[in-house]
PDB file with one MODEL, atoms N, CA, C and O in Angstrom:
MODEL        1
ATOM      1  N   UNK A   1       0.855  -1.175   0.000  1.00  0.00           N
ATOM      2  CA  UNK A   1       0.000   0.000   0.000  1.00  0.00           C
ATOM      3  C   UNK A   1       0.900   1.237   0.000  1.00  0.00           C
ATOM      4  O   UNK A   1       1.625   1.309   0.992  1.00  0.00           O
ATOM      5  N   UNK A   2       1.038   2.414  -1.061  1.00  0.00           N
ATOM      6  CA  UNK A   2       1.676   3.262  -1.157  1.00  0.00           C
ATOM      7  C   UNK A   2       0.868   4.470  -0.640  1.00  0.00           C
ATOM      8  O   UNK A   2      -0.362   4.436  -0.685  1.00  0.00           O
ATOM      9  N   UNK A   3       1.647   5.725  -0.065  1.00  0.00           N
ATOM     10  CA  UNK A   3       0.993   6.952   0.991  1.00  0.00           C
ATOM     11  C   UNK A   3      -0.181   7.182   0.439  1.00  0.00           C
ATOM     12  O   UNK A   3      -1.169   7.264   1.169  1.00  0.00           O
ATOM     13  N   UNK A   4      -0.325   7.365  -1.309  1.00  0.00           N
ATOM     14  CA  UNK A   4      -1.466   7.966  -1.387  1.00  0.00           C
ATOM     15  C   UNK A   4      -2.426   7.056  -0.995  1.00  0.00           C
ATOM     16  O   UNK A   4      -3.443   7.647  -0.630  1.00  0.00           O
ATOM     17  N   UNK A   5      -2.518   5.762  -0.917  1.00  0.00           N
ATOM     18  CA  UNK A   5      -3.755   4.859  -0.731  1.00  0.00           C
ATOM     19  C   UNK A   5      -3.921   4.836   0.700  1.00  0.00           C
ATOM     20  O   UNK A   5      -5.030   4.840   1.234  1.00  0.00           O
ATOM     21  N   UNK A   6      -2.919   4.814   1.273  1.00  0.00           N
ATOM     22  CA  UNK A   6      -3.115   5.443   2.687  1.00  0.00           C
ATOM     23  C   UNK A   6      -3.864   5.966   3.315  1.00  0.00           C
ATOM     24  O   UNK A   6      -4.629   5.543   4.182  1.00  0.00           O
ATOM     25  N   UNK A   7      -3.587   7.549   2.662  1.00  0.00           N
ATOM     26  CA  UNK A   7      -4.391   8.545   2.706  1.00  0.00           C
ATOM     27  C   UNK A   7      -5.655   8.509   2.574  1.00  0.00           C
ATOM     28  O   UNK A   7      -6.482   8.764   3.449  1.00  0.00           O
ATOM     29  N   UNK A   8      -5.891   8.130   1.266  1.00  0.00           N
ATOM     30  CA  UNK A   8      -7.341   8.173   1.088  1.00  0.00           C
ATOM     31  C   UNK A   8      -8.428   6.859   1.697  1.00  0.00           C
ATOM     32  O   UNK A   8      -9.656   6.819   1.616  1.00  0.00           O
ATOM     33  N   UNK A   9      -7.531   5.895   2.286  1.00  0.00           N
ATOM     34  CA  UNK A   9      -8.395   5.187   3.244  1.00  0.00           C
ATOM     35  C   UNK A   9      -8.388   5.590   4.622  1.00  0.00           C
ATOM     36  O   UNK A   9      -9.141   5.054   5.435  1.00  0.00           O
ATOM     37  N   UNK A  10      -7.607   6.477   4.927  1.00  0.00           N
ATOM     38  CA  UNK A  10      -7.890   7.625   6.335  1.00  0.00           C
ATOM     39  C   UNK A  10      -9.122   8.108   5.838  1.00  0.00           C
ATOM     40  O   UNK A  10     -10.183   7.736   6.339  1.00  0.00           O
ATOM     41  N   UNK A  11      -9.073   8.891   4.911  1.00  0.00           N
ATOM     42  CA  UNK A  11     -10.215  10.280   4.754  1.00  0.00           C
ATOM     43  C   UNK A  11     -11.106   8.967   4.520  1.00  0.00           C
ATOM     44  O   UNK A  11     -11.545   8.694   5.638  1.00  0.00           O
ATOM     45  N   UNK A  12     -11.516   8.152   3.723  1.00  0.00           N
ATOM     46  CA  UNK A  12     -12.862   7.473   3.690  1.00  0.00           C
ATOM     47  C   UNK A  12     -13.175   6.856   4.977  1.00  0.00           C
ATOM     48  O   UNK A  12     -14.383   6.682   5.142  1.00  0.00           O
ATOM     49  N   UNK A  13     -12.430   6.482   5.920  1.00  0.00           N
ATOM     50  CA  UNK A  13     -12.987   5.756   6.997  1.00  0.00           C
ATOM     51  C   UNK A  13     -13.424   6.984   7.809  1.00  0.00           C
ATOM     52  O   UNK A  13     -14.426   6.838   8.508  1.00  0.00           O
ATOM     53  N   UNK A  14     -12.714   8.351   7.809  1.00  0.00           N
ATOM     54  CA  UNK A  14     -12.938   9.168   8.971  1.00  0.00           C
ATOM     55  C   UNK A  14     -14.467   9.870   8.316  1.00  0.00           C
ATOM     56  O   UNK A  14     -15.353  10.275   9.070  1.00  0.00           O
ATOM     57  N   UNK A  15     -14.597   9.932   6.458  1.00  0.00           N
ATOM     58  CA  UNK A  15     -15.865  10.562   5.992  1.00  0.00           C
ATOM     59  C   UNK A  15     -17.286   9.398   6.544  1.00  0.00           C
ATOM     60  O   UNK A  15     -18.395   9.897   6.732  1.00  0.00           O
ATOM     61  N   UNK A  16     -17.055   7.808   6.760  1.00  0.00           N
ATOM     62  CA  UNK A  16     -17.666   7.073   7.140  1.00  0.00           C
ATOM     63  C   UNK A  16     -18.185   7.098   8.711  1.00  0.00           C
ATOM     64  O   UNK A  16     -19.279   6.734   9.141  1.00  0.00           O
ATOM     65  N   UNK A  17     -17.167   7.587   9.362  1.00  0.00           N
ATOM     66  CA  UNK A  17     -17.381   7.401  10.907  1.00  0.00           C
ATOM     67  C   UNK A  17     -18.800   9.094  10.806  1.00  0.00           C
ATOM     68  O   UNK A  17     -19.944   9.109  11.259  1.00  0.00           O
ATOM     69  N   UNK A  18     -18.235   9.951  10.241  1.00  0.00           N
ATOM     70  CA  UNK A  18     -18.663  10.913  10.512  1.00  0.00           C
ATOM     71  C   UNK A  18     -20.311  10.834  10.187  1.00  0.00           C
ATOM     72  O   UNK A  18     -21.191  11.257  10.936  1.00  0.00           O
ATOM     73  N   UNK A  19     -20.503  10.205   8.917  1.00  0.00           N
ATOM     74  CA  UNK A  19     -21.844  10.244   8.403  1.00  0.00           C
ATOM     75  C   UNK A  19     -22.647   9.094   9.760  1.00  0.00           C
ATOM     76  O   UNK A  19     -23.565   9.473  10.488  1.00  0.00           O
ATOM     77  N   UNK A  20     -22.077   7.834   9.808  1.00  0.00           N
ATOM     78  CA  UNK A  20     -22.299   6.955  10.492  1.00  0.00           C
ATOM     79  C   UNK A  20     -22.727   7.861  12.167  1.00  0.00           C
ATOM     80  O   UNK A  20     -23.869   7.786  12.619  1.00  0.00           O
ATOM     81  N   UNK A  21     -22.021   8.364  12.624  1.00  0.00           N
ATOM     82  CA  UNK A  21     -21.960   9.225  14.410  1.00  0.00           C
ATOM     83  C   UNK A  21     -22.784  10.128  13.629  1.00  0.00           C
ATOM     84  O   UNK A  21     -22.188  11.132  14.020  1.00  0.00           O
ATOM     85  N   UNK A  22     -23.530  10.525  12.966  1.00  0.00           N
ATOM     86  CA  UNK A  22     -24.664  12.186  12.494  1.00  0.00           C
ATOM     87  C   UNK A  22     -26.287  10.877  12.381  1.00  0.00           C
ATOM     88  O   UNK A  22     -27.407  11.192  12.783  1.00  0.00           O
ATOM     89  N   UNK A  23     -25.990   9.695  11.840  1.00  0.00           N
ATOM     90  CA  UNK A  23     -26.946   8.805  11.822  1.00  0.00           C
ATOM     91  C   UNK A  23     -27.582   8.302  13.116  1.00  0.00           C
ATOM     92  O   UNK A  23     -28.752   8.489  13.450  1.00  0.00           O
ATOM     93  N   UNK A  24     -26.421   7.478  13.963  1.00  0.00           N
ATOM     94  CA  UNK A  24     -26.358   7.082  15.043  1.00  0.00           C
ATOM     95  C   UNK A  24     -26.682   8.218  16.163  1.00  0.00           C
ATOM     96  O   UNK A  24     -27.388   7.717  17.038  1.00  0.00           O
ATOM     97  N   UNK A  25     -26.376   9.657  16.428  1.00  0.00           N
ATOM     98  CA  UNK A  25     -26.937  10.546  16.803  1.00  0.00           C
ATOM     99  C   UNK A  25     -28.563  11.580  17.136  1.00  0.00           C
ATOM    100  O   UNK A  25     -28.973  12.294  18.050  1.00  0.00           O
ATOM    101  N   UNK A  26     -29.115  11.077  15.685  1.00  0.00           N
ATOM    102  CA  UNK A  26     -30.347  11.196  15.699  1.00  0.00           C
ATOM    103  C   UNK A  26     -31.710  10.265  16.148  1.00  0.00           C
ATOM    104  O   UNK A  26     -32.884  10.632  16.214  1.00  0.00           O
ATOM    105  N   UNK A  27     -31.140   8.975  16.422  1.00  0.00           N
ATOM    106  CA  UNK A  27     -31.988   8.130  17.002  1.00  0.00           C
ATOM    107  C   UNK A  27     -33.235   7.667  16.469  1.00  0.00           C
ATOM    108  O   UNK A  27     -34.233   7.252  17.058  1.00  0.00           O
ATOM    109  N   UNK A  28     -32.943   7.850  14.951  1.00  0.00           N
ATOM    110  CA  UNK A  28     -34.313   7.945  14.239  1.00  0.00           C
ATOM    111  C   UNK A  28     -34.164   6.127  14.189  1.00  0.00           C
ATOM    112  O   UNK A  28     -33.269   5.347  14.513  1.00  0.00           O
ATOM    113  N   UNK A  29     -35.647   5.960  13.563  1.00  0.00           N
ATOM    114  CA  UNK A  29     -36.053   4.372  13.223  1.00  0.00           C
ATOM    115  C   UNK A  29     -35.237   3.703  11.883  1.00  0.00           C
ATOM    116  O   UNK A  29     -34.942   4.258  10.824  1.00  0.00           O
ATOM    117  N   UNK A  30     -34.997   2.383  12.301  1.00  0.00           N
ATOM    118  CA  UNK A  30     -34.053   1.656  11.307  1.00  0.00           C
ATOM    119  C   UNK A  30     -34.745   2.036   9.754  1.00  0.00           C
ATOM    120  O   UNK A  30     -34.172   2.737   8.919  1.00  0.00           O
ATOM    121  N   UNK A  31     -35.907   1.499   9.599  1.00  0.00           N
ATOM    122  CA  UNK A  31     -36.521   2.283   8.330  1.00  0.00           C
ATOM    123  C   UNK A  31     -35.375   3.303   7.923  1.00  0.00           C
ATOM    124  O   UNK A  31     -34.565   3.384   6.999  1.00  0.00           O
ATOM    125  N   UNK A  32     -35.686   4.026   9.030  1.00  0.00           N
ATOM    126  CA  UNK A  32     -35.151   6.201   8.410  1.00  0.00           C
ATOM    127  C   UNK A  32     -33.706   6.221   8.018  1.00  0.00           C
ATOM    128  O   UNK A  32     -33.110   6.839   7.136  1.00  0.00           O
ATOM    129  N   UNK A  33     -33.219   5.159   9.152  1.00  0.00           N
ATOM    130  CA  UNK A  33     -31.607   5.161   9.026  1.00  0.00           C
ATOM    131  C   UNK A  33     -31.133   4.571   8.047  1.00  0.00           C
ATOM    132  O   UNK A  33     -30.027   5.007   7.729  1.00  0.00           O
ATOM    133  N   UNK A  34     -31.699   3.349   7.126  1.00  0.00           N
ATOM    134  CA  UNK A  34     -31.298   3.173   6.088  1.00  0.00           C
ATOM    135  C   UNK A  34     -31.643   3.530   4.897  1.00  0.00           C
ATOM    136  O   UNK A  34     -31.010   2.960   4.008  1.00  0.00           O
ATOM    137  N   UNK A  35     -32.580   4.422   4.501  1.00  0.00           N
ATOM    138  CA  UNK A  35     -32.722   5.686   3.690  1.00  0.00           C
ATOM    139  C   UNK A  35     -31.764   6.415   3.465  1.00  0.00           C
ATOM    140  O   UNK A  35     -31.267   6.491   2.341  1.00  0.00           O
ATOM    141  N   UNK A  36     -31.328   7.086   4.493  1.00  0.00           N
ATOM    142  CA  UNK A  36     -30.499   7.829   4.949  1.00  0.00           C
ATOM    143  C   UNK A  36     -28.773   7.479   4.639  1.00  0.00           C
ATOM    144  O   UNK A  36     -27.773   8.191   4.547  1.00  0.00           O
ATOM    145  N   UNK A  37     -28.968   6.368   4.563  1.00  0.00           N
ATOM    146  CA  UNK A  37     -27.624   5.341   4.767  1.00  0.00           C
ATOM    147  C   UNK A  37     -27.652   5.476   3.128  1.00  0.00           C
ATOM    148  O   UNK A  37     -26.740   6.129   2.623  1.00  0.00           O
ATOM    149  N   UNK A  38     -28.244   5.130   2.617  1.00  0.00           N
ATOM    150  CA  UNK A  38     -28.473   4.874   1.179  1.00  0.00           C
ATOM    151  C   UNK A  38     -28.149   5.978   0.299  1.00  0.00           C
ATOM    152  O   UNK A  38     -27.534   5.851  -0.760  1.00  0.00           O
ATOM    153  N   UNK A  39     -28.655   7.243   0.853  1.00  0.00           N
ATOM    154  CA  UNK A  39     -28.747   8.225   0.471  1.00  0.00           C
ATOM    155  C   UNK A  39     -26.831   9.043   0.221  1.00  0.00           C
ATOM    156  O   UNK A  39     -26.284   9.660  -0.694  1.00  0.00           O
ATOM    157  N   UNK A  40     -26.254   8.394   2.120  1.00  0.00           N
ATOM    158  CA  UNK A  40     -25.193   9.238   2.080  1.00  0.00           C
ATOM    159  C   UNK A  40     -24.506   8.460   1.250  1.00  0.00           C
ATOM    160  O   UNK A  40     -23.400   8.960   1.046  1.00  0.00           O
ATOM    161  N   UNK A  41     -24.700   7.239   0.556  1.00  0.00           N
ATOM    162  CA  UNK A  41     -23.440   6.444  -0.184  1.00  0.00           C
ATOM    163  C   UNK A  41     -23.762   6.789  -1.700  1.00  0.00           C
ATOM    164  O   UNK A  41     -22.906   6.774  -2.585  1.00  0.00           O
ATOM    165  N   UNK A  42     -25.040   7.088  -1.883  1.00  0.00           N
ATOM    166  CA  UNK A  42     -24.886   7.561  -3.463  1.00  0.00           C
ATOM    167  C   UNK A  42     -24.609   9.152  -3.534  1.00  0.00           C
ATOM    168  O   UNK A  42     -24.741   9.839  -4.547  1.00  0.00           O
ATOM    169  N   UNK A  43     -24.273   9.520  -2.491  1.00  0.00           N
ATOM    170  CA  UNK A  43     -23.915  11.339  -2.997  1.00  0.00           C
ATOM    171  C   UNK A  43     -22.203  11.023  -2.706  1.00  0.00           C
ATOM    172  O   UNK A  43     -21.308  11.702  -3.208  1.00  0.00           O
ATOM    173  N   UNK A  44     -21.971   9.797  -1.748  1.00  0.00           N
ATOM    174  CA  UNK A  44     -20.454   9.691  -1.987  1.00  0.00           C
ATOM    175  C   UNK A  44     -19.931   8.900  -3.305  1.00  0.00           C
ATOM    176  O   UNK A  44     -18.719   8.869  -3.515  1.00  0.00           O
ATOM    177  N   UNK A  45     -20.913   8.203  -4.272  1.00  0.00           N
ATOM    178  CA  UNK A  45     -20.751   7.632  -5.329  1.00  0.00           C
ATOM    179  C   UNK A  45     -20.690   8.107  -6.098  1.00  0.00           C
ATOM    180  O   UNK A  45     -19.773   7.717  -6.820  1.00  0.00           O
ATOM    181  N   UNK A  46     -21.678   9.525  -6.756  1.00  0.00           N
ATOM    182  CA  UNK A  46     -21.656  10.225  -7.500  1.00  0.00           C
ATOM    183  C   UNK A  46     -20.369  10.834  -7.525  1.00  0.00           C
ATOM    184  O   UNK A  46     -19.538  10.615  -8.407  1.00  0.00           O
ATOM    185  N   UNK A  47     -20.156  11.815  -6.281  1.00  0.00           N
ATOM    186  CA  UNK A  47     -18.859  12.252  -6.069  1.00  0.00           C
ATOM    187  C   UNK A  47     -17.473  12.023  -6.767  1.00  0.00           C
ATOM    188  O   UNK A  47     -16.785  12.704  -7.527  1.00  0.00           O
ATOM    189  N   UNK A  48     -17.293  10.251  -5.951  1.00  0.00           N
ATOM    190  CA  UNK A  48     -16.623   9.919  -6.710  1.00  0.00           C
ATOM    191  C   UNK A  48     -16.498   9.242  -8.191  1.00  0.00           C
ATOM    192  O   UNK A  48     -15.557   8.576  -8.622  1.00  0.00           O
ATOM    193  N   UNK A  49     -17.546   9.549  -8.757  1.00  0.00           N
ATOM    194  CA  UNK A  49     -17.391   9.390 -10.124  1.00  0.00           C
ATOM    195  C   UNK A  49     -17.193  10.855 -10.796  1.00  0.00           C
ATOM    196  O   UNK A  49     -16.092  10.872 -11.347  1.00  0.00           O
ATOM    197  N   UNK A  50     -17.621  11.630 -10.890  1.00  0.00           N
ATOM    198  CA  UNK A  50     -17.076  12.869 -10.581  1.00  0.00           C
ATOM    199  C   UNK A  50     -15.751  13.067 -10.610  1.00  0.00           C
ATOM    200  O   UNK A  50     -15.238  13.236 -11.716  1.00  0.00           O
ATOM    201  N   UNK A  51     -15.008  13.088  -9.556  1.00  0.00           N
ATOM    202  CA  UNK A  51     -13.867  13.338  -9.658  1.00  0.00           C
ATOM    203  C   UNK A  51     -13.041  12.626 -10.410  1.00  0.00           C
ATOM    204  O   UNK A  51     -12.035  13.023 -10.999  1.00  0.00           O
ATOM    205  N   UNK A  52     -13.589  11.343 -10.365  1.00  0.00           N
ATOM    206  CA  UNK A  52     -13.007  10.012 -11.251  1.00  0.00           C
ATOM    207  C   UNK A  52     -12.746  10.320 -12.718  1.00  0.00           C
ATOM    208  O   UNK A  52     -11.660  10.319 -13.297  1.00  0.00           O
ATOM    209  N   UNK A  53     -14.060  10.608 -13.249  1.00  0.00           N
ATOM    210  CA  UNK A  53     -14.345  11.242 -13.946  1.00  0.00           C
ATOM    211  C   UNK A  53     -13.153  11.876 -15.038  1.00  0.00           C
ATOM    212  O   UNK A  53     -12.443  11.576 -15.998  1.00  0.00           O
ATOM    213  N   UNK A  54     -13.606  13.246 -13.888  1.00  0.00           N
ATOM    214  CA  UNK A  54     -12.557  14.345 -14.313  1.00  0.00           C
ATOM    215  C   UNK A  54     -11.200  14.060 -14.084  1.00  0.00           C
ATOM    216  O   UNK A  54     -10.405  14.925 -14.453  1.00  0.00           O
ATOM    217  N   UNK A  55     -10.647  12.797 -13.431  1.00  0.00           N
ATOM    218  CA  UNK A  55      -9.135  12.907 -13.597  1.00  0.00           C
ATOM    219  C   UNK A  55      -8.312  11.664 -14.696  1.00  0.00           C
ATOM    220  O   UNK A  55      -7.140  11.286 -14.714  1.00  0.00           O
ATOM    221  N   UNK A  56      -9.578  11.242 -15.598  1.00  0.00           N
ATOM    222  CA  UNK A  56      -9.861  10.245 -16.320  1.00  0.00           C
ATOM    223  C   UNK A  56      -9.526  11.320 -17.954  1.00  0.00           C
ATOM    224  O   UNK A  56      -8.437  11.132 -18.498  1.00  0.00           O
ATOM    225  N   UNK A  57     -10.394  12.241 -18.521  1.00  0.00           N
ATOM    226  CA  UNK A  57     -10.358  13.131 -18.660  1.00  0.00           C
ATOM    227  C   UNK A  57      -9.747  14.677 -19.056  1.00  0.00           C
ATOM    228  O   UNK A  57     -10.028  15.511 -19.917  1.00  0.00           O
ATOM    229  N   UNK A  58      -8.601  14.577 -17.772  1.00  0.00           N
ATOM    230  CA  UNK A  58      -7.662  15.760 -17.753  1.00  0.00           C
ATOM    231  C   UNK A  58      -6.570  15.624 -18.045  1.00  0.00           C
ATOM    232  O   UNK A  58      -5.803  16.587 -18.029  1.00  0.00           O
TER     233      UNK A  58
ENDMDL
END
C-alpha cells in the first residue's frame, strides 16, 4: 500500500465514521436510518465518479 492509498483510506474511513456518528446521533427508526444510509453512499458515489471522472479526462 503506497501513501497515497493510505491517505485516502484515512479520509474514507474518517468521511464514514462521521456520516455513520450524524446517523447514530439522531436516534431515528431503522426504516429512516437506512434511507439515509443509502442516500449518504450515493452522494459519496456520484462524487466519486465525478472526480473520477474528471481525472480520467484531464
Amino acid at each position: 500500500m503506497n501513501g497515497d492509498t493510505a491517505v485516502e483510506m484515512i479520509w474514507f474511513a474518517g468521511a464514514f465514521a462521521l456520516v455513520l456518528s450524524s446517523l447514530l446521533a439522531r436516534r431515528l427508526p431503522m426504516k429512516d436510518w437506512m434511507k439515509m444510509a443509502l442516500a449518504w453512499t450515493a452522494i459519496f458515489g456520484l462524487v466519486f465518479l465525478v472526480i473520477r471522472t474528471w481525472q480520467i479526462f484531464a
